[in-house]
Every structure is written in C-alpha cells, then in structure tokens.
BATIBA-283324 format. One record per residue (C-alpha): residue in one letter; x, y, z. Coordinates in nm, 3 decimals. Layout:
# BATIBA-283324
atom type->A&px->X&py->Y&pz->Z
...
END
This chain:
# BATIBA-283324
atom type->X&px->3.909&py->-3.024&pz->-1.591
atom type->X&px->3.678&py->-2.799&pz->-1.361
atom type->X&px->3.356&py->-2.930&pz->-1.380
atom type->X&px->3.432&py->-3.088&pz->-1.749
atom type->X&px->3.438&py->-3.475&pz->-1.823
atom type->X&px->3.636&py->-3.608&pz->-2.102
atom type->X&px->3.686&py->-3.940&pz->-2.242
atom type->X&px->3.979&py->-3.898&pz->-2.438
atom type->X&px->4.061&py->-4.309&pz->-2.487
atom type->X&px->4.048&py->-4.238&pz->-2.885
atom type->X&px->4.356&py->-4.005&pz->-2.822
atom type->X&px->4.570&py->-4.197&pz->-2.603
atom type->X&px->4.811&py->-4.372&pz->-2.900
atom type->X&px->4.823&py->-4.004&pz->-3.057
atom type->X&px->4.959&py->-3.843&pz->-2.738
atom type->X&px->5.335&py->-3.674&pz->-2.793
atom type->X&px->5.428&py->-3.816&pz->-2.429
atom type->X&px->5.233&py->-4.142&pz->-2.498
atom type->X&px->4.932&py->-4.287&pz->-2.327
atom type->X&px->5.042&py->-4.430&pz->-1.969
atom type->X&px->5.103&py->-4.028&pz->-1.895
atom type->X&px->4.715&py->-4.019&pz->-1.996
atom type->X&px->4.616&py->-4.331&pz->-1.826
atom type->X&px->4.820&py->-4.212&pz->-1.493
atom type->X&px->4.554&py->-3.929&pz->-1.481
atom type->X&px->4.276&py->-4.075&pz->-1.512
atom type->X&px->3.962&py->-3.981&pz->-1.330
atom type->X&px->4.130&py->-3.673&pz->-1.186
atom type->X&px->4.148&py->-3.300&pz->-1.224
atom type->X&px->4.418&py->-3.217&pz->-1.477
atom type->X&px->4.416&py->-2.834&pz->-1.451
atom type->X&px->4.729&py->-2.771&pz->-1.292
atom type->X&px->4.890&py->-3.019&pz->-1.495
atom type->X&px->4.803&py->-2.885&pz->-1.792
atom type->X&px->4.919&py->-2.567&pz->-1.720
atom type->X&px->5.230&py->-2.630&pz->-1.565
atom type->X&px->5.476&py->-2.499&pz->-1.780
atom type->X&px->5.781&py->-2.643&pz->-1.630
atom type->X&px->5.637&py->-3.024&pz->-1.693
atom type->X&px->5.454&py->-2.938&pz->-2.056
atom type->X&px->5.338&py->-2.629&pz->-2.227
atom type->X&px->5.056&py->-2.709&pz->-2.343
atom type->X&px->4.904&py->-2.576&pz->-2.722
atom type->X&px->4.563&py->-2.415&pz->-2.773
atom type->X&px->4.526&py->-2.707&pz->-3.009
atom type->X&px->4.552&py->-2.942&pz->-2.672
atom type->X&px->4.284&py->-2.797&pz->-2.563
atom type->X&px->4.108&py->-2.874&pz->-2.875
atom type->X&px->4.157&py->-3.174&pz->-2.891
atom type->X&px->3.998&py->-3.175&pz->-2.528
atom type->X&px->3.673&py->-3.003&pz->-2.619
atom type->X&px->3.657&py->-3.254&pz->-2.923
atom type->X&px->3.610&py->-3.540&pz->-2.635
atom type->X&px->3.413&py->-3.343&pz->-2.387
atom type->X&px->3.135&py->-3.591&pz->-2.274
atom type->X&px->2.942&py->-3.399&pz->-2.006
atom type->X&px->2.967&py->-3.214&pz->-1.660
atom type->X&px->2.982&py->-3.304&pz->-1.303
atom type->X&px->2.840&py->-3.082&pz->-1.037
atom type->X&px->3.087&py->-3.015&pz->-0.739
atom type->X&px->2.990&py->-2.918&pz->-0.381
atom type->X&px->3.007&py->-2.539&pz->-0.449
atom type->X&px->2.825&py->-2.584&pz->-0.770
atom type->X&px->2.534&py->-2.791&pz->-0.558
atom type->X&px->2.529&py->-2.600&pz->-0.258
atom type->X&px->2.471&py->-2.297&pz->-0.525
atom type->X&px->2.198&py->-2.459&pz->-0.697
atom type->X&px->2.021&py->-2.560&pz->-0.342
atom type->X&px->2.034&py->-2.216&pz->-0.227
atom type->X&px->1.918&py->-2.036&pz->-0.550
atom type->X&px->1.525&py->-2.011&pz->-0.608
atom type->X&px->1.621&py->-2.102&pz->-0.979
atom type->X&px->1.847&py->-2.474&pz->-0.948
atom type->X&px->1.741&py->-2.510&pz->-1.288
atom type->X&px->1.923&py->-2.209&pz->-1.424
atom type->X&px->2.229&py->-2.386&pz->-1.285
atom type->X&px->2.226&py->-2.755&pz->-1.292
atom type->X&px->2.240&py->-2.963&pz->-1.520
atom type->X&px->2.551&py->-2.794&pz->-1.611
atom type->X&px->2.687&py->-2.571&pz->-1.821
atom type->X&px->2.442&py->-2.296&pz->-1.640
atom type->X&px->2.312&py->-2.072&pz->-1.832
atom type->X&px->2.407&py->-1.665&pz->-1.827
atom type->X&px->2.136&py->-1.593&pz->-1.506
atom type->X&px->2.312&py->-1.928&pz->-1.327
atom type->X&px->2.633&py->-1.807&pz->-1.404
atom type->X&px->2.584&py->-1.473&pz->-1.261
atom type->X&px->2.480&py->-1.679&pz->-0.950
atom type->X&px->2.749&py->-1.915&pz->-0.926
atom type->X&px->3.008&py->-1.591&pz->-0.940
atom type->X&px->2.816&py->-1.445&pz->-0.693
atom type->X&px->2.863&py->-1.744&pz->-0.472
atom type->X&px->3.233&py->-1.778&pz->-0.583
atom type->X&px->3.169&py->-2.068&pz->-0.761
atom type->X&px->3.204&py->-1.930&pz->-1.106
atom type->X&px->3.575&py->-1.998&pz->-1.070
atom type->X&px->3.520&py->-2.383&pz->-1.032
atom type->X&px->3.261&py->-2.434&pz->-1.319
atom type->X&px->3.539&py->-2.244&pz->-1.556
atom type->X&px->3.808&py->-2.473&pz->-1.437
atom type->X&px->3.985&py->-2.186&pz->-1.258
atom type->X&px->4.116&py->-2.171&pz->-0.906
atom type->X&px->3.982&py->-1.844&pz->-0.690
atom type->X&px->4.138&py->-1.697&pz->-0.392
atom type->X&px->4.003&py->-1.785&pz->-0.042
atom type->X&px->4.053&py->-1.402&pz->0.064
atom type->X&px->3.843&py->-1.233&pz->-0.193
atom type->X&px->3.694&py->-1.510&pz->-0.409
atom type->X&px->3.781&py->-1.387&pz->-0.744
atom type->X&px->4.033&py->-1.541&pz->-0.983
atom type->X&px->4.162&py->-1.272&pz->-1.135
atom type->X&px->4.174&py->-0.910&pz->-1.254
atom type->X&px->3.880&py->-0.972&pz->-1.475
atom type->X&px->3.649&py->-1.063&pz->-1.208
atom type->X&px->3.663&py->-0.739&pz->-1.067
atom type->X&px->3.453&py->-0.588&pz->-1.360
atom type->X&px->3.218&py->-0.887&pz->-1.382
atom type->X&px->2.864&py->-0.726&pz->-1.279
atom type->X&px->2.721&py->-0.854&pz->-0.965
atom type->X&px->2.390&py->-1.029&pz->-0.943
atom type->X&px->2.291&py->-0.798&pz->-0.681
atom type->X&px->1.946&py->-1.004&pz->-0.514
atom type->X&px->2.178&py->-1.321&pz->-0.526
atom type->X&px->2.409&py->-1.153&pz->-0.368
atom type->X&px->2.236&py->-0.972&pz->-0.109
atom type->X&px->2.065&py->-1.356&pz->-0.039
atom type->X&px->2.352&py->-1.562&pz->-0.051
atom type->X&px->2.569&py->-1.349&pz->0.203
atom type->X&px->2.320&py->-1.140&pz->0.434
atom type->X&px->2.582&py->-0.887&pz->0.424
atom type->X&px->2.448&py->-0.560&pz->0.215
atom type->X&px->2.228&py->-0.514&pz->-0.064
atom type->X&px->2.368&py->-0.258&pz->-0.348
atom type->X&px->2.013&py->-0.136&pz->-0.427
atom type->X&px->1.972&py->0.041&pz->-0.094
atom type->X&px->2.187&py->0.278&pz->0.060
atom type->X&px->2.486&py->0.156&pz->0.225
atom type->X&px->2.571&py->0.361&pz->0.494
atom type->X&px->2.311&py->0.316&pz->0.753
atom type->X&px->2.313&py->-0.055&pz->0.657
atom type->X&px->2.676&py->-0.128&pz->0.737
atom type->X&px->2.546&py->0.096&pz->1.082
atom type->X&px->2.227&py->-0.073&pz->1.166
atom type->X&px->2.377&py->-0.452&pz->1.041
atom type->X&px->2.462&py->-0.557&pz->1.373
atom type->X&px->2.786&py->-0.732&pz->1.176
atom type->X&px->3.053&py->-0.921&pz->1.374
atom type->X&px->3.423&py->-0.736&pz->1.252
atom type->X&px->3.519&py->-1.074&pz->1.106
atom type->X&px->3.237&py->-1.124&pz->0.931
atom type->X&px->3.266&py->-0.764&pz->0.781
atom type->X&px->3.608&py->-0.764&pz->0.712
atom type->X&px->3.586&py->-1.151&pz->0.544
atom type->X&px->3.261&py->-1.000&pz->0.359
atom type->X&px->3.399&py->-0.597&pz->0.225
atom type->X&px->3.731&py->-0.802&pz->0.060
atom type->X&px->3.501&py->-0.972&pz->-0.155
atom type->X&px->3.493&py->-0.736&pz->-0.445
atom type->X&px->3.112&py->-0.658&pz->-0.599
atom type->X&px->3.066&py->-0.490&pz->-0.931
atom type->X&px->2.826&py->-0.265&pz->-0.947
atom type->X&px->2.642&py->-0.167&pz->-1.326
atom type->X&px->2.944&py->-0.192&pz->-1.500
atom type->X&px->3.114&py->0.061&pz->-1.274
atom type->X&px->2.841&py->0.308&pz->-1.161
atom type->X&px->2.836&py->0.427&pz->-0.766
atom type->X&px->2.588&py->0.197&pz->-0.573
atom type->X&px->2.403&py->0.437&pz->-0.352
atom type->X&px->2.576&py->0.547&pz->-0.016
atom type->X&px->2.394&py->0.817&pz->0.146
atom type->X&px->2.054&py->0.783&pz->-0.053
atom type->X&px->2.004&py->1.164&pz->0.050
atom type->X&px->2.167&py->1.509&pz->-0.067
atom type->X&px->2.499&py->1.384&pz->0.088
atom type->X&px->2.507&py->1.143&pz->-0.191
atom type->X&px->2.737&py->1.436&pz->-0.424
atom type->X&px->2.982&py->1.475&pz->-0.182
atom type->X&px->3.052&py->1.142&pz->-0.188
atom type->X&px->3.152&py->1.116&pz->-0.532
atom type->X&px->3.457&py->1.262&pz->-0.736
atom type->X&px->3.568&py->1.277&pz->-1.117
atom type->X&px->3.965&py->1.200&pz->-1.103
atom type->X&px->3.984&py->1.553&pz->-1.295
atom type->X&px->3.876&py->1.710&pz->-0.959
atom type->X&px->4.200&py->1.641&pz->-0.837
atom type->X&px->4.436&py->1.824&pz->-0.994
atom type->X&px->4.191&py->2.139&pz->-1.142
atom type->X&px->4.110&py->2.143&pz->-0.732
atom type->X&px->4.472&py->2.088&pz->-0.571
atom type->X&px->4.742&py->2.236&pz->-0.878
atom type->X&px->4.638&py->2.587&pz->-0.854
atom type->X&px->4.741&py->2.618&pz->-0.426
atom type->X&px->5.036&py->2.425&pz->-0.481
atom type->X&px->5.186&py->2.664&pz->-0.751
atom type->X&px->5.083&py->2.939&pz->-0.559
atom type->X&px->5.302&py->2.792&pz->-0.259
atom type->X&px->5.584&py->2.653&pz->-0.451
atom type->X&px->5.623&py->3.053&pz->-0.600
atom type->X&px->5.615&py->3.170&pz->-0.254
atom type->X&px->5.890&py->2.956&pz->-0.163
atom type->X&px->6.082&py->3.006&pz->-0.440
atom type->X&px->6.049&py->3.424&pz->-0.434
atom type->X&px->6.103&py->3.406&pz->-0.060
atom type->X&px->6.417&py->3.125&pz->-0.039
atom type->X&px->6.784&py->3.231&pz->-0.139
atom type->X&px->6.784&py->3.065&pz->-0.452
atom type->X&px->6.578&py->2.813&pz->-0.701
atom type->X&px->6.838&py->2.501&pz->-0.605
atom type->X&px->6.718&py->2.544&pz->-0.214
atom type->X&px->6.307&py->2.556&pz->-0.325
atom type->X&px->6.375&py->2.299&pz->-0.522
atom type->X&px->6.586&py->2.075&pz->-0.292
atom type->X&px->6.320&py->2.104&pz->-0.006
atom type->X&px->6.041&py->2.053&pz->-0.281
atom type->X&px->6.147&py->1.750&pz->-0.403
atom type->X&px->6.216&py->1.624&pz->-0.038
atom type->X&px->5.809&py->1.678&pz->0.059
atom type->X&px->5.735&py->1.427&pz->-0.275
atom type->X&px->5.989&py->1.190&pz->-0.156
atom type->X&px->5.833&py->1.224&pz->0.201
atom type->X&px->5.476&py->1.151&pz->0.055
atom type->X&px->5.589&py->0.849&pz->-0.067
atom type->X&px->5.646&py->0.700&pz->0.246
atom type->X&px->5.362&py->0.868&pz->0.377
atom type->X&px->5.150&py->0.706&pz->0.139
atom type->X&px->5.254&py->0.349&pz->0.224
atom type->X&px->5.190&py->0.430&pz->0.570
atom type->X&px->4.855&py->0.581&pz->0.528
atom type->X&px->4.751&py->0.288&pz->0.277
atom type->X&px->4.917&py->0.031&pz->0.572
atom type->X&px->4.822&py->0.219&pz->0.916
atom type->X&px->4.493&py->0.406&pz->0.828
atom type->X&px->4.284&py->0.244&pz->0.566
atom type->X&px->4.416&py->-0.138&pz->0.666
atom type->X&px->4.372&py->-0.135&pz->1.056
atom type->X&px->4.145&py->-0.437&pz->0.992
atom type->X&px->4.343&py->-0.631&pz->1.305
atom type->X&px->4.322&py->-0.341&pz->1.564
atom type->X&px->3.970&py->-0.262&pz->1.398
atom type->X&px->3.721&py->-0.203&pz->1.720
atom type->X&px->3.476&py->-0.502&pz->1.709
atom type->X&px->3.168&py->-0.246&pz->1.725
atom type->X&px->2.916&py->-0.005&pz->1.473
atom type->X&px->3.108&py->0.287&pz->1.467
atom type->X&px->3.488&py->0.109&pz->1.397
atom type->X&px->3.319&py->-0.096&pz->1.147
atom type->X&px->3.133&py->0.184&pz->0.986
atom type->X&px->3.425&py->0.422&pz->0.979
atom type->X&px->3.621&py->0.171&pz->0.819
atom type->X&px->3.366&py->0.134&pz->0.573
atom type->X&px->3.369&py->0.506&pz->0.473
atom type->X&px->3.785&py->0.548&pz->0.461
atom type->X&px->3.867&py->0.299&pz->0.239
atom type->X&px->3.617&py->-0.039&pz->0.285
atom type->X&px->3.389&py->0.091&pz->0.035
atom type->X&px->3.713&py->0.067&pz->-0.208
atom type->X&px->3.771&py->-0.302&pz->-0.169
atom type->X&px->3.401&py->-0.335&pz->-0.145
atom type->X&px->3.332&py->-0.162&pz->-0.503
atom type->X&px->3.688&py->-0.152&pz->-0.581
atom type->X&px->3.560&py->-0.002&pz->-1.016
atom type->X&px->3.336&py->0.262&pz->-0.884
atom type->X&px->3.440&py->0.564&pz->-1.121
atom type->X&px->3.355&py->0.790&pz->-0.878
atom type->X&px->3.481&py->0.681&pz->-0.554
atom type->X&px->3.860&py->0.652&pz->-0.682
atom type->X&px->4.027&py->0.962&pz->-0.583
atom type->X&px->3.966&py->1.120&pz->-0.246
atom type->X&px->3.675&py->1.374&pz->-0.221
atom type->X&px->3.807&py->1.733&pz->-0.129
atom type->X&px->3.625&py->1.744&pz->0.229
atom type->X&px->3.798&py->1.454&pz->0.335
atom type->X&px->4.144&py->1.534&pz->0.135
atom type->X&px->4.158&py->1.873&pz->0.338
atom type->X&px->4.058&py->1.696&pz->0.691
atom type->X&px->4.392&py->1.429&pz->0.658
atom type->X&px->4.600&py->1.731&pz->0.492
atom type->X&px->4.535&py->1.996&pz->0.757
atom type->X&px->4.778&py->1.774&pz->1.036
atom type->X&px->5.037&py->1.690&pz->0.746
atom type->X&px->5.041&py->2.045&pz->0.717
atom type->X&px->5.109&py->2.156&pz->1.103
atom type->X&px->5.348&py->1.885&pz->1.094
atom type->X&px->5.582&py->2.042&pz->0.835
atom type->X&px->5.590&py->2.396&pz->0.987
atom type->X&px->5.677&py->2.217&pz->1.316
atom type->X&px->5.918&py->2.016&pz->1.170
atom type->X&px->6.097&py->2.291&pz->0.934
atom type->X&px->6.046&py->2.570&pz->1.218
atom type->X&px->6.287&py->2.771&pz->1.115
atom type->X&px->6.142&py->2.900&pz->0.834
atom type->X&px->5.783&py->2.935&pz->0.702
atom type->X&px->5.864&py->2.915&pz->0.295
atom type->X&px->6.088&py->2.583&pz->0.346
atom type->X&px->5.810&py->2.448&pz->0.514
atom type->X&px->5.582&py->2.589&pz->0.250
atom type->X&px->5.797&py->2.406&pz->0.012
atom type->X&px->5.829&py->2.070&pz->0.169
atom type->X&px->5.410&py->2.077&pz->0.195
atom type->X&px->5.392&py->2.173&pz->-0.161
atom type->X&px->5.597&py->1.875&pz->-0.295
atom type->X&px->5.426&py->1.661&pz->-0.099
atom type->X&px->5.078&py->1.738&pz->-0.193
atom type->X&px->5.190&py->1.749&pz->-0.552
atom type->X&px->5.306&py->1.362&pz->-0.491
atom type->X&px->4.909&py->1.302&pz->-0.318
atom type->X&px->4.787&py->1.445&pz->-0.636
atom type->X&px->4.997&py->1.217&pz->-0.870
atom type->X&px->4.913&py->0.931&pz->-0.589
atom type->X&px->4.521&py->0.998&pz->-0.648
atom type->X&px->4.555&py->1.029&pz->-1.031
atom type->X&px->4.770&py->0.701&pz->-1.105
atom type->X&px->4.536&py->0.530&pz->-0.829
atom type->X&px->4.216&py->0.602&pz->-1.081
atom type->X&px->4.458&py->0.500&pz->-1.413
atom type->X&px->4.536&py->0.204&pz->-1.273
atom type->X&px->4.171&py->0.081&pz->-1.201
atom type->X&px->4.040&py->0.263&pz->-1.562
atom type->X&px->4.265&py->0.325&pz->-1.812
atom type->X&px->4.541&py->0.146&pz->-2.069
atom type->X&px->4.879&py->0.271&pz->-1.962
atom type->X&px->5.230&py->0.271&pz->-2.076
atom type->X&px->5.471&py->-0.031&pz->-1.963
atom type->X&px->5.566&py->0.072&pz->-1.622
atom type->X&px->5.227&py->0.166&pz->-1.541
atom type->X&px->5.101&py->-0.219&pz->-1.680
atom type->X&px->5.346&py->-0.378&pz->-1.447
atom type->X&px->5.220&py->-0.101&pz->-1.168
atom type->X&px->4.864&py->-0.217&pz->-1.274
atom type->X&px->4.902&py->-0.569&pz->-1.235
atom type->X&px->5.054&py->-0.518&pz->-0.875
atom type->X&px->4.796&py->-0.290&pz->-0.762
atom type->X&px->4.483&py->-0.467&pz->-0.901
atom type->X&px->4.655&py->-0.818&pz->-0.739
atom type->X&px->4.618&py->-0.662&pz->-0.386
atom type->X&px->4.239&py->-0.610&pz->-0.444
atom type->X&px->4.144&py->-0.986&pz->-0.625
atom type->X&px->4.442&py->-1.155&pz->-0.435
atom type->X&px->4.579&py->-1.005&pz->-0.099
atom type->X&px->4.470&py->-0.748&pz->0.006
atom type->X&px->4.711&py->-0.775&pz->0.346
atom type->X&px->5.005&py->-0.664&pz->0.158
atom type->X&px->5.061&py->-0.451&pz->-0.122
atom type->X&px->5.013&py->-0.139&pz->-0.046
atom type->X&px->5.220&py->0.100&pz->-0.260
atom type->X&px->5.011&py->0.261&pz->-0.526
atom type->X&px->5.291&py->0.491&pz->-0.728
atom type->X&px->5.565&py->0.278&pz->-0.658
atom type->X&px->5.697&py->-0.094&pz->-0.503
atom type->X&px->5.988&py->0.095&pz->-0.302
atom type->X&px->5.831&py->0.077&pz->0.028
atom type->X&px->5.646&py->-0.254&pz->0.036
atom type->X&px->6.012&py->-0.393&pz->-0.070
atom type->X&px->6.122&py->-0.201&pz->0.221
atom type->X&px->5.915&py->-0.330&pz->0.508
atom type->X&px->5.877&py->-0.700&pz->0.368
atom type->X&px->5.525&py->-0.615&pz->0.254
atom type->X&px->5.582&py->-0.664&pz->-0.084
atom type->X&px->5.305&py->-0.847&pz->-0.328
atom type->X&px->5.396&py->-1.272&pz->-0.423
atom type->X&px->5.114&py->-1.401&pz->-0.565
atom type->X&px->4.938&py->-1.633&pz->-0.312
atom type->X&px->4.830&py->-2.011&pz->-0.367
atom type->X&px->4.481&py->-1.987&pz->-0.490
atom type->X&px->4.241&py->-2.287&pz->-0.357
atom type->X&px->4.169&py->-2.518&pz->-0.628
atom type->X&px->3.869&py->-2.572&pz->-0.848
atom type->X&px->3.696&py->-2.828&pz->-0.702
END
C-alpha cells in the first residue's frame, strides 16, 4: 500500500471474503481497493491488522529521484524518512506516494490539509528553480526569465509559508500596502456604503424602490464576481507569454494560488479595491442614467456583496464555519489543491452551475 510491504500469509484463512481475494492481489498496490466503498468498506481494525504484518518499504521512482536530488538521501531512504526527508519528499510532491495517497497532477497536493503543511523552503527553491520564499518575490517573478507554462504549471502548486505568515513581496516600504487584516474590509468599505444607501433611500420615492434597486446591485455582484474570478484573475490561456503578463498575473491573484494561507493577502488591499471599483462605478450611473440615487443604490448593494465576497473568501481559508459555509469550504479549498480551472464561485455555486464550470472532483494520479 504506498510505499508499504506486507506479508499478510498468516491472515489469509482469517479473511471475511476468504483468501483467493488476498492471493488475487498479491504483489500489487491495494489502495484503491481498500478504499473502495462500493466493493468493501473497510474497518480501522483492517488496517490493523495490516500494520501488524508490515515487513518493510520499497522506494518508488518519485521517492528515488527525491533522494538523488536532495544533498541529504539519507534523511530519506531507507524508508520511512524521517521529519527533514519528509518535508523534502512534500516538497517534491512525493509525500503523497510515501503516505499511500494519490496527489493531483495540477497542483501536487492531496488534499485540503496539504495546503497548511509548511514548505521546506531551500528544497523547494532547489528542486523547482522557480522562486525562493526567503527573498522578495516581486522582482524575482520579473527578472526570472520564466516561460508562461512553466509559471503557470509552477504558481498552482500551493507553498506554505511559516504556518501562514506573508513571504516577503516587495522587501521595501511597499511591503504594508501589500498586506490586509480581513477586518479592513468592512471598518474601510461599511461606513460609504451606508452613507449611499441613505442617500438613495432619502432621495427615492419610497423604501420598497431603494430597496428593490439595492438588492439588484448584490445580485449583480454575484455574477460579477464569477466573472472577475473567471475573466480577470484566471486568464492563464490568453496570458501574454512575456515579464510583464506574467508578473501582473502574479500580483492580481497568482500570489493567491501561490501562498493560497497567507493571512494577510486574503482580502483585497484598498488601493487596488478602489482601482477595479472606480469602472464598476461609471458603469452603473451609465447604465441607470436616469437617475443618480438608483444608481447610487444599485453601486451600494453591490459593493456590500464585494464586502461579504472578501469576508467569506478569508473564513473559508481560516476559520470553522457553520454547515453551509463547510460545504462552501470544501468547494472553494478543492479549486486551490484540485482544479484550479473551474470553480470559481466564492459566496455561492449558482454561477459555476450556470456556465458548466462547476467543481467534480478530478481523478488524482496514483501513488506510485
């Protein structure tokens, strides 16, 4: 199972669904079958029984070309590898295999878990040449000379940086603007949009009309969420092979995926909240023309859904949430360790079911 050896011959005329079922596995990986739940559900005391007959480890190709590559083999092989080798063996996506678990080909991780397991961040930086965490990260994504697939292949790959703390972007004063407690948010953003939504409602004919046009701006940011999430911040196919696509991409949302538990690179920073607002908000007094406070109105609701967007985006990565919210969770933490090419409602499924772009779990690649 995974990297684990069993001889479990003293077992065979004790197994439930008798010993040719044993016998017809022999030699091979039984991971799958023992999870299958449709064949057999299998007991934690079946897996027991399996660690009573565990007889020693073999070393697959990921596991060897890991050891070859590291300046500590030793660390690694002869297996189990100890805590160091582990961290190495995650690092090169290998961790998956040794623990009997499949990982997926587009990000390398397993599951949720692995997105808060702590990067080994020299093996990292010397296994994929891509960037290291210790240095700042914006002028090495610029200077890096990185082909887009390469980039793209390598900023999917989620790192985890001390247990959730920024890794260092600007390495210069611009480094505070770059960061943003999920309180910001509202204590920054509620105060104009009450102060709007009163206009409109002193200024409209009655509080059904604010209201009506209100709640139509939410509904409206929830669409232009999804598209946002889709068109902006996933252009990876129609990304410009060159420095400046790449490193813009990085900045917008690449740095997400990249560091996808950074605390304080969650919710959007105000600077760049009010540059992507400021169009959204000439586009509703074009729109609603005819009148300044239904306009006012519509803009209001929606930036009260952005602020609700930015706040559930940080719950979902930080905190332990009601029922809906778990099942919300588990969808939006699948598009970062799973696929992260569809997915890409944060508040709500609605418009992922809408434009076929809704999450199934993909076939992970099996341990080897």
């Amino acid at each position: 199972m995974g990297t684990k050896v069993y001889d479990i011959t003293p077992f065979l005329n004790d197994h439930p669904g008798g010993g040719d079922l044993i016998l017809e596995y022999g030699g091979k990986d039984v991971t799958e079958i023992m999870g299958d739940e449709i064949s057999h559900t299998h007991s934690e005391a079946a897996y027991e029984i399996l660690d009573d007959h565990l007889i020693g480890f073999v070393a697959t190709e990921p596991v060897m070309k890991t050891a070859a590559a590291s300046s500590h083999p030793d660390n690694i092989i002869p297996l189990p590898p100890n805590k160091e080798g582990m961290q190495e063996l995650r690092t090169n996506v290998a961790a998956g295999v040794v623990a009997g678990k499949p990982a997926f080909a587009n990000t390398g991780m397993s599951s949720a878990e692995d997105l808060s397991v702590e990067t080994d961040v020299n093996s990292d930086y010397r296994t994929h040449k891509f960037l290291d965490l210790n240095r700042p990260l914006l002028m090495q994504v610029w200077r890096g000379g990185f082909s887009k697939d390469f980039y793209l292949e390598q900023v999917h790959r989620p790192r985890h940086y001390k247990g959730g703390e920024s890794a260092p972007l600007f390495g210069n004063f611009l480094e505070p603007l770059s960061k943003t407690p999920w309180w910001v948010v509202p204590m920054v953003w509620l105060p104009p949009v009450a102060y709007g939504t009163l206009l409109a409602y002193l200024n409209l004919p009655n509080a059904f009309q604010t209201a009506a046009y209100w709640f139509t701006g939410l509904g409206l940011w929830t669409l232009v969420e999804y598209i946002m999430h889709r068109g902006l911040f996933h252009v990876d196919r129609y990304l410009p092979d060159n420095r400046v696509g790449i490193t813009a991409h990085f900045l917008l949302h690449g740095i997400h995926h990249y560091l996808p538990m950074d605390k304080l690179r969650l919710v959007m920073p105000p600077t760049l909240f009010i540059v992507l607002a400021t169009p959204f908000y000439k586009l509703a007094h074009t729109v609603f023309y005819w009148d300044w406070y239904v306009a006012t109105a519509v803009f209001c609701g929606g930036i009260f859904g952005y602020i609700c967007y930015d706040l559930t985006h940080y719950f979902l990565h930080h905190r332990t949430l009601p029922s809906y919210y778990r099942e919300l969770k588990k969808y939006h933490l699948q598009h970062h360790f799973a696929d992260y090419e569809n997915g890409f409602g944060v508040t709500s499924r609605f418009w992922d079911r809408v434009f076929g772009t809704e999450l199934a779990m993909p076939k992970a690649a099996k341990a080897a």
